[in-house]
KOLVEXLO-218931 format. One record per residue (C-alpha): residue number from 1; residue in one letter; x, y, z. Coordinates in steps of 0.5 Angstrom, whole numbers, plus 500, padded with zeros to 3 digits. Layout:
<rs>
R     n   res     x     y     z
R   NUM     A     X     Y     Z
...
</rs>
This chain:
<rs>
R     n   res     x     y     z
R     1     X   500   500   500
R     2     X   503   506   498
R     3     X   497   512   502
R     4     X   500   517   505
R     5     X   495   518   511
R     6     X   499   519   519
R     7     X   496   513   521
R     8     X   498   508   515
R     9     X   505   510   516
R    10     X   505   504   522
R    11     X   502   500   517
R    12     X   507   501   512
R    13     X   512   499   518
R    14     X   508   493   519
R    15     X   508   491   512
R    16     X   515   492   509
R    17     X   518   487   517
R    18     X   513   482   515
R    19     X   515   481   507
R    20     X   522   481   509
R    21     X   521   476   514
R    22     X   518   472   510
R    23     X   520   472   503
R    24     X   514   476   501
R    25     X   512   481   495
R    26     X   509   488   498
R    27     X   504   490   492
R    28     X   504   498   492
R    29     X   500   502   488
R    30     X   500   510   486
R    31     X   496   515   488
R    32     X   491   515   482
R    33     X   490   507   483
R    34     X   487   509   491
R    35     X   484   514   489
R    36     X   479   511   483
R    37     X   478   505   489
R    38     X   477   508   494
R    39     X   473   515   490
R    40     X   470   511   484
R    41     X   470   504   485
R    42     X   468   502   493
R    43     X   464   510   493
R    44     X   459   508   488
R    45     X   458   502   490
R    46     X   462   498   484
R    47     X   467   493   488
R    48     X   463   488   487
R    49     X   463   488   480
R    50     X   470   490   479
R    51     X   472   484   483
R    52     X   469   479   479
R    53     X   472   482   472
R    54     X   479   484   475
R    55     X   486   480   475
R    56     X   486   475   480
R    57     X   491   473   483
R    58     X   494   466   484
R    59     X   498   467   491
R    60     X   494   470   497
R    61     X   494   476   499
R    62     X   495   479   507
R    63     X   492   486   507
R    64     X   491   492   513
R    65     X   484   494   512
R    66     X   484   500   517
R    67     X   475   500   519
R    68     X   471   493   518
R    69     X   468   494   511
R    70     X   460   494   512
R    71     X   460   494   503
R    72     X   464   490   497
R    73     X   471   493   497
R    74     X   476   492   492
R    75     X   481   491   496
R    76     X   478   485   499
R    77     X   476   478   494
R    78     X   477   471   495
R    79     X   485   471   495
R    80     X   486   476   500
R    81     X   486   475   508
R    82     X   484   481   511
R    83     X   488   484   518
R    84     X   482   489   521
R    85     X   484   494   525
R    86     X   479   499   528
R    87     X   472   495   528
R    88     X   466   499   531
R    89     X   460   495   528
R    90     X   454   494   531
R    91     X   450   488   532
R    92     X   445   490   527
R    93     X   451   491   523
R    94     X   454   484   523
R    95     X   450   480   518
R    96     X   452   485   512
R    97     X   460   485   515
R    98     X   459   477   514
R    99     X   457   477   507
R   100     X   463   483   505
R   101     X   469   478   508
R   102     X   465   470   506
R   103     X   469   468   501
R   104     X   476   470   503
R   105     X   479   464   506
R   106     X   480   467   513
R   107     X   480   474   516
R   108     X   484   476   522
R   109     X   482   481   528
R   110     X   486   485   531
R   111     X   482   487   538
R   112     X   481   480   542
R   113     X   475   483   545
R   114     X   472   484   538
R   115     X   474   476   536
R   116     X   470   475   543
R   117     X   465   478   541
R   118     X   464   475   534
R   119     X   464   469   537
R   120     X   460   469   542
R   121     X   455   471   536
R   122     X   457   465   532
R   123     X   461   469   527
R   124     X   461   464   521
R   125     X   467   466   518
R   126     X   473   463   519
R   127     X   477   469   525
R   128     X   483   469   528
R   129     X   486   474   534
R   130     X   492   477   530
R   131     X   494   483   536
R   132     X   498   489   534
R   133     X   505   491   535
R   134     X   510   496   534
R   135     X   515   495   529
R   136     X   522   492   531
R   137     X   526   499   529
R   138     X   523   503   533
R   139     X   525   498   541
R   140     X   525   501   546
R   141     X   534   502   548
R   142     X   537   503   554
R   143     X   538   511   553
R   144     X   537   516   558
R   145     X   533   521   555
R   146     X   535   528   557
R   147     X   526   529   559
R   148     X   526   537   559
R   149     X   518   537   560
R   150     X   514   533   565
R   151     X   507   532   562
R   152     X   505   533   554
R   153     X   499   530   552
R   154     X   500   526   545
R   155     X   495   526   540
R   156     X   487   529   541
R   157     X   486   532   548
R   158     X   482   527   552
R   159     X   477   531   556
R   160     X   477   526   562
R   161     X   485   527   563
R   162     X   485   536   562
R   163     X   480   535   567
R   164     X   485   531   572
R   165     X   491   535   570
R   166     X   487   542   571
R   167     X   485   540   578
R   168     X   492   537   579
R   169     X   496   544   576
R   170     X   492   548   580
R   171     X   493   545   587
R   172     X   501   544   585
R   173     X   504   550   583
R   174     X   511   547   581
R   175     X   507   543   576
R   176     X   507   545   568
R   177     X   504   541   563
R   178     X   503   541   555
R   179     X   497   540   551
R   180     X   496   541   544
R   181     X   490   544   539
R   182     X   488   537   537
R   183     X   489   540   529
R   184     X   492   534   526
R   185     X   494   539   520
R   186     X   496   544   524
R   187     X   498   542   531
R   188     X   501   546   536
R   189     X   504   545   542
R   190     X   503   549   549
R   191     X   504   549   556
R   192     X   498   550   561
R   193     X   500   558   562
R   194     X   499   558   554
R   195     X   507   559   553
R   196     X   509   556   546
R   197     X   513   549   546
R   198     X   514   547   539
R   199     X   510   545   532
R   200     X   508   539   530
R   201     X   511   538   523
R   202     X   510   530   522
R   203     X   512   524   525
R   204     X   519   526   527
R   205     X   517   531   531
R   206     X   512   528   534
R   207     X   516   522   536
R   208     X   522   528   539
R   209     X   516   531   544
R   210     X   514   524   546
R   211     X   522   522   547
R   212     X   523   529   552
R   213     X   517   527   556
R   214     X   517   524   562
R   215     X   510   523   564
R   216     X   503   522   558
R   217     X   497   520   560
R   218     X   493   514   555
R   219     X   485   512   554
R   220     X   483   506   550
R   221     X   478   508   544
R   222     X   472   506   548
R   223     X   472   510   553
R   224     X   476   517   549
R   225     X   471   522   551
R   226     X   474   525   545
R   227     X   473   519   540
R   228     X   465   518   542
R   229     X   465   514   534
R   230     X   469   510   537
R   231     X   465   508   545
R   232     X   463   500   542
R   233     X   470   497   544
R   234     X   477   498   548
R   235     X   483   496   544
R   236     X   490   497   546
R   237     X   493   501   541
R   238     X   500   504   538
R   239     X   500   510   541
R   240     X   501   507   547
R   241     X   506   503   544
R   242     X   511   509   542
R   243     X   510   512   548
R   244     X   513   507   553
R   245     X   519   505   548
R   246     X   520   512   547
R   247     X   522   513   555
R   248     X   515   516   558
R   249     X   512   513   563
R   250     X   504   512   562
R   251     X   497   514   566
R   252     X   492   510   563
R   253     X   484   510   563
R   254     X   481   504   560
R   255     X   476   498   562
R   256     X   478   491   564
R   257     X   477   489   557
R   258     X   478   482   553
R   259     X   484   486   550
R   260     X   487   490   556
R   261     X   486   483   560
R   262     X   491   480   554
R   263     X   496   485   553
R   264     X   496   485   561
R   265     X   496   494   560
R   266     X   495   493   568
R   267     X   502   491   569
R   268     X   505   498   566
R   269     X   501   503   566
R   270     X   496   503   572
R   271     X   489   505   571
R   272     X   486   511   574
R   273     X   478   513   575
R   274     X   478   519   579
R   275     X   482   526   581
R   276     X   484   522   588
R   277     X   487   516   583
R   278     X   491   521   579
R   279     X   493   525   583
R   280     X   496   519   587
R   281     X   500   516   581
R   282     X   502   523   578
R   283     X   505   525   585
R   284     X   509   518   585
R   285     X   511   519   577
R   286     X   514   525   578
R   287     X   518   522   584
R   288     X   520   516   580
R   289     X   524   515   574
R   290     X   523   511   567
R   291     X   522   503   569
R   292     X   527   501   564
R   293     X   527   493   565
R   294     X   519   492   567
R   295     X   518   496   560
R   296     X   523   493   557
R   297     X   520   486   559
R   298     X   513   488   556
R   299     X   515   491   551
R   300     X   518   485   548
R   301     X   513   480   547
R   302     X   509   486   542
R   303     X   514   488   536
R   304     X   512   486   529
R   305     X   518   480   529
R   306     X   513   476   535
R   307     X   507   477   531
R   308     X   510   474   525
R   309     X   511   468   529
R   310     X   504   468   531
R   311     X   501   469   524
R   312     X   506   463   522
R   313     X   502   459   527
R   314     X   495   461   525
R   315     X   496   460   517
R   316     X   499   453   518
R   317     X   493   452   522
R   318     X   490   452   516
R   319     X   494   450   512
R   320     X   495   457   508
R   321     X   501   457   504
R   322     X   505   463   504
</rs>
């Protein structure tokens, strides 16, 4: 895949490790390719039809499908094994999700509470958990980061931790925190007080911020006052990722899901509700310095490489040829 968005530049991370790791063909595609897919095929309802005249492949494909498709798309047919990464069908929604993936050989979800929930509505297709990961150049080293700011807030500004990080400034006089305007085209980074820090130029910079931060704050989606499109389910996602492997110790608000429970967040991040949980964690954080090994630790069993171990396994478990 060639897009250009932020959030598939993980992707493409994930793509080229696993071709290399297993001898495999990454197919990309021009920008004039996605866009008659993605704007005229699939907007107008023609996926169906292309995929039935087009070029089929002889070898099966694996393919990151960023949403759960509801509709025919053209970048799934019978020879693709699509990875779904963010799904947020509801009940009523299930049957026509069943029809746009029932002839693909299998179909890999990467939420462990999605594939619970799929299959305790006897989900006829064959479904696999596959889990995320960070990919293996970007691994937690055993560098002490020179962290100049003690708080930031990465990515969009979740209501719940601006609250608790309000209260907290106001009762502690000697704490500063950064937060950004949640404008992904344009994003800014800003102390509290409203002193200026720094602009958010892409990806390196914001990978800098994070690498010069102590202490961030993380919430799953399902419970992100800021994503309310996305209140179905709690994964454990990325983001959480590049915080931990970049130095920053991390307080989370999240459930006890299927996924939080599988990737043992609790054991990393702890988990507040309340301002008095928070302040509590904060006053400790700020005491304490980055625990290398406890992350260290984790972190490991969640690169791309260990994923890629695992997908062996699922794919030989049926008998799929790579």
């Amino acid at each position: 895949m060639n897009a250009r968005q932020p959030s598939w530049r993980i992707v493409r991370e994930w793509d080229e490790i696993i071709a290399s790791n297993l001898n495999l063909n990454l197919v990309s595609e021009n920008r004039l390719s996605r866009f008659l897919k993605f704007r005229v095929i699939n907007k107008y309802g023609l996926a169906q039809f292309y995929n039935t005249f087009k070029f089929k492949r002889k070898k099966i494909a694996l393919c990151f499908i960023m949403t759960a498709e509801t509709k025919a798309s053209c970048f799934v047919d019978k020879n693709t094994i699509p990875v779904i990464i963010d799904f947020w069908l509801k009940e009523e929604e299930l049957d026509k999700f069943y029809k746009v993936y029932k002839d693909v050989p299998l179909v890999l979800v990467t939420n462990k509470e999605v594939y619970d929930y799929l299959k305790e509505h006897d989900c006829p297709l064959h479904v696999e958990h596959w889990a995320l990961s960070y990919p293996d150049q970007h691994a937690l080293e055993v560098i002490q980061w020179d962290k100049k700011y003690e708080f930031c807030v990465f990515g969009r500004p979740n209501p719940f931790f601006l609250r608790m990080l309000e209260k907290y400034a106001s009762l502690h006089p000697d704490f500063e925190y950064i937060i950004n305007n949640g404008d992904i085209n344009n994003r800014k980074y800003v102390t509290n007080t409203g002193r200026f820090i720094a602009k958010d130029t892409g990806r390196t910079s914001y990978l800098d911020m994070i690498k010069h931060t102590k202490i961030s704050c993380y919430a799953t989606p399902g419970i992100d006052e800021a994503k309310r499109e996305t209140i179905t389910f709690n994964q454990v996602t990325p983001r959480l990722f590049e915080m931990l492997c970049n130095g920053c110790m991390v307080i989370g608000h999240y459930p006890l899901s299927a996924d939080t429970i599988w990737y043992n967040l609790n054991s990393v991040v702890p988990q507040v509700d309340k301002y008095e949980e928070f302040e509590k964690v904060l006053d400790e954080m700020r005491k304490n310095r980055f625990e290398y090994v406890k992350i260290s630790d984790f972190m490991r069993k969640h690169y791309t490489s260990k994923r890629i171990v695992d997908l062996i396994t699922i794919l030989k478990n049926y008998n799929i040829q790579y």
